[in-house]
C-alpha positions as CSV (number, residue, x, y, z in Angstrom):
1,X,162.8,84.7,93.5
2,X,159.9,87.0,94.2
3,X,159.8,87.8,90.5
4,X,158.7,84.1,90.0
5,X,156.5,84.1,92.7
6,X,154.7,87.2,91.7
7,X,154.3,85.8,87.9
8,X,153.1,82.2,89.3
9,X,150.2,84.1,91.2
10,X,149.3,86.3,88.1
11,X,149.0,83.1,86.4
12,X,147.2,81.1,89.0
13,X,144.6,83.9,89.3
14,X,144.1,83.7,85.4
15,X,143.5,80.4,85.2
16,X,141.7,80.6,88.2
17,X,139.0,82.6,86.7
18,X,139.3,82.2,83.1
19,X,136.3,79.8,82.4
20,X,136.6,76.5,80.6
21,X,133.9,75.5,78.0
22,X,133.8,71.5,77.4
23,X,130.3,69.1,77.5
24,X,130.2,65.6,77.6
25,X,128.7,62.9,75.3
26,X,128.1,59.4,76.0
27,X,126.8,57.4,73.2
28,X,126.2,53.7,74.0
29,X,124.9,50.9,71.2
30,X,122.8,48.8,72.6
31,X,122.4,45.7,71.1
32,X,119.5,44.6,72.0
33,X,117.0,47.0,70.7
34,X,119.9,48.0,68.1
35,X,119.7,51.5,69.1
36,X,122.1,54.5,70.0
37,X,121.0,56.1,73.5
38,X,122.5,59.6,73.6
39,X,123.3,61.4,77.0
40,X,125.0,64.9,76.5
41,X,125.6,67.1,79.4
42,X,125.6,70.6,78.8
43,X,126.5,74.0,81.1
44,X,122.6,75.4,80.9
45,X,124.2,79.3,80.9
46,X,126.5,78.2,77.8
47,X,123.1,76.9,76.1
48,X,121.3,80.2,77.2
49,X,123.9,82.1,75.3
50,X,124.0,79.8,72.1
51,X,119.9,79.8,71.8
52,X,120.1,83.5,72.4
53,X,122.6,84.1,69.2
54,X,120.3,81.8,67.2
55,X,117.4,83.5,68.6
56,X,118.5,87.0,68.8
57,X,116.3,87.1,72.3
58,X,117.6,86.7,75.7
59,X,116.9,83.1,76.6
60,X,116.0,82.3,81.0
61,X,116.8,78.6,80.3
62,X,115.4,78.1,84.3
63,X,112.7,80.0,83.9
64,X,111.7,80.0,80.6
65,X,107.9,82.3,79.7
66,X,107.1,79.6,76.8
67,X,109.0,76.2,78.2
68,X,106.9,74.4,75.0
69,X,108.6,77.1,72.6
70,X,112.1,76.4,74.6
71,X,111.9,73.3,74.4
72,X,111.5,73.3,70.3
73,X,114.1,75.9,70.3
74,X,117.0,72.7,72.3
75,X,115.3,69.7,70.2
76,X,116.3,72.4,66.9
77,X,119.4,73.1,68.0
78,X,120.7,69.6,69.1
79,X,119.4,67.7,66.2
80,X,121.5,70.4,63.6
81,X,124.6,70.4,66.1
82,X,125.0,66.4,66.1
83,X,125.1,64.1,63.5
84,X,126.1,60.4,63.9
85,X,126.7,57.8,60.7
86,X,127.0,54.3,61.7
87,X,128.7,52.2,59.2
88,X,128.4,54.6,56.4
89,X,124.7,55.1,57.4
90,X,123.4,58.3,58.9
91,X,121.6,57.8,62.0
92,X,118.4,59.9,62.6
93,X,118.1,61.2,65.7
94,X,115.3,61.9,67.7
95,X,115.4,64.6,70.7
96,X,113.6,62.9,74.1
97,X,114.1,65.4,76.6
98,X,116.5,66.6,79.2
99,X,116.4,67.2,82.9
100,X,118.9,69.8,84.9
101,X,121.5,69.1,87.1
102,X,122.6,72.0,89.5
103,X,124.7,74.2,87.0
104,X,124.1,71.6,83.8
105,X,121.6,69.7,81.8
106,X,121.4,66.3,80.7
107,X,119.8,66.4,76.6
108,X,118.7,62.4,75.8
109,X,118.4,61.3,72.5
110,X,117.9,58.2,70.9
111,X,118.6,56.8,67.3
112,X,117.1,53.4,66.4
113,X,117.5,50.5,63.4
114,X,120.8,51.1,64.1
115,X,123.5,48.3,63.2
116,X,126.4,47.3,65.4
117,X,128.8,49.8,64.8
118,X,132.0,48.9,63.0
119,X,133.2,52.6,61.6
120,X,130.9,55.9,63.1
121,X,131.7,59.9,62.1
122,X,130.7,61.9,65.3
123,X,130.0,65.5,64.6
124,X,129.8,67.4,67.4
125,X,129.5,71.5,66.9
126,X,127.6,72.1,70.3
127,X,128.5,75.5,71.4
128,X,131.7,75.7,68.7
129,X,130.2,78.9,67.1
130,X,129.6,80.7,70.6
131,X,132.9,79.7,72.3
132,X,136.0,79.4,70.7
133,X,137.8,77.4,73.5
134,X,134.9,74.8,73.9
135,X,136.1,71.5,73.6
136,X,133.2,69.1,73.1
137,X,134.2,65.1,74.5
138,X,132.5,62.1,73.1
139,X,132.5,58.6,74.4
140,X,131.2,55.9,72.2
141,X,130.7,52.7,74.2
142,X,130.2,49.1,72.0
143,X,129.9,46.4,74.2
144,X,131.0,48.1,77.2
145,X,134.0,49.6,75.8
146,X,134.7,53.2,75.2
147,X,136.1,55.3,72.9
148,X,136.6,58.9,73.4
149,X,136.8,61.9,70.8
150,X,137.7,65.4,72.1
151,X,136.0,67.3,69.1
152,X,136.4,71.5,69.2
153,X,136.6,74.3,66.8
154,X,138.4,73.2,63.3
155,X,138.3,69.7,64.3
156,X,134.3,69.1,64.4
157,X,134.1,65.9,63.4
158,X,135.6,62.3,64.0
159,X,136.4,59.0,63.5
160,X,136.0,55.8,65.4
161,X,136.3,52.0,64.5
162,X,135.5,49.3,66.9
């Protein structure tokens, strides 16, 4: 009895502090301007750690010395860690910004002449190379309804049909 009870707290405190690495995607077509608008929300010290590795610099994400030259170092890193196609159709994807949310960051981005989506490829690789626990979720909504994709090392890239 105190056996178990002495292994369930050695495993409570590991996964008590044994940090979990996921971001969220929500992709939404909207019809009326046929566009995809892109919301992905990402742990800002995770980012500061991925830029660095592509950098080789230390990267203050908060308190950056050249925010114009951080903010071309995200838009670069976003746009070749996400790819959409759209019916067989790669969607080009532009980078509009991003505003911070306590220990995250909202990224937007927008793709437009974009069809109503029948069959899309997400690839998702955000973070994948830095951590190899991060787990990267994507929900496509068409007309309201989602589907999800939980995207993560070996498995970058998926399918959805609506």
């Amino acid at each position: 009895m105190l056996y178990n009870y002495i292994v369930s707290m050695i495993i409570g405190w590991v996964v008590y502090f044994h940090p979990f690495y996921i971001s969220v995607t929500d992709i939404s077509y909207n019809e009326t301007s046929q566009s995809l608008e892109i919301a992905q929300k990402i742990f800002w010290d995770d980012l500061e750690v991925a830029l660095g590795n592509v950098t080789g610099e230390r990267v203050d994400f908060m308190n950056p010395a050249d925010p114009e030259g951080m903010s071309k170092r995200i838009k670069k890193y976003l746009l070749e860690h996400n790819h959409i196609t759209v019916n067989g159709k790669e969607a080009s994807l532009v980078y509009l910004g991003f505003e911070v949310e306590e220990d995250a960051a909202w990224f937007y981005l927008e793709a437009t002449a974009i069809t109503k989506p029948g069959e899309v490829v997400v690839t998702n690789e955000i973070l994948i190379s830095d951590y190899p626990d991060q787990r990267n979720m994507v929900n496509f909504y068409v007309d309201d309804t989602p589907k999800t994709l939980i995207l993560h090392k070996d498995n970058e890239v998926g399918e959805l049909s609506f």
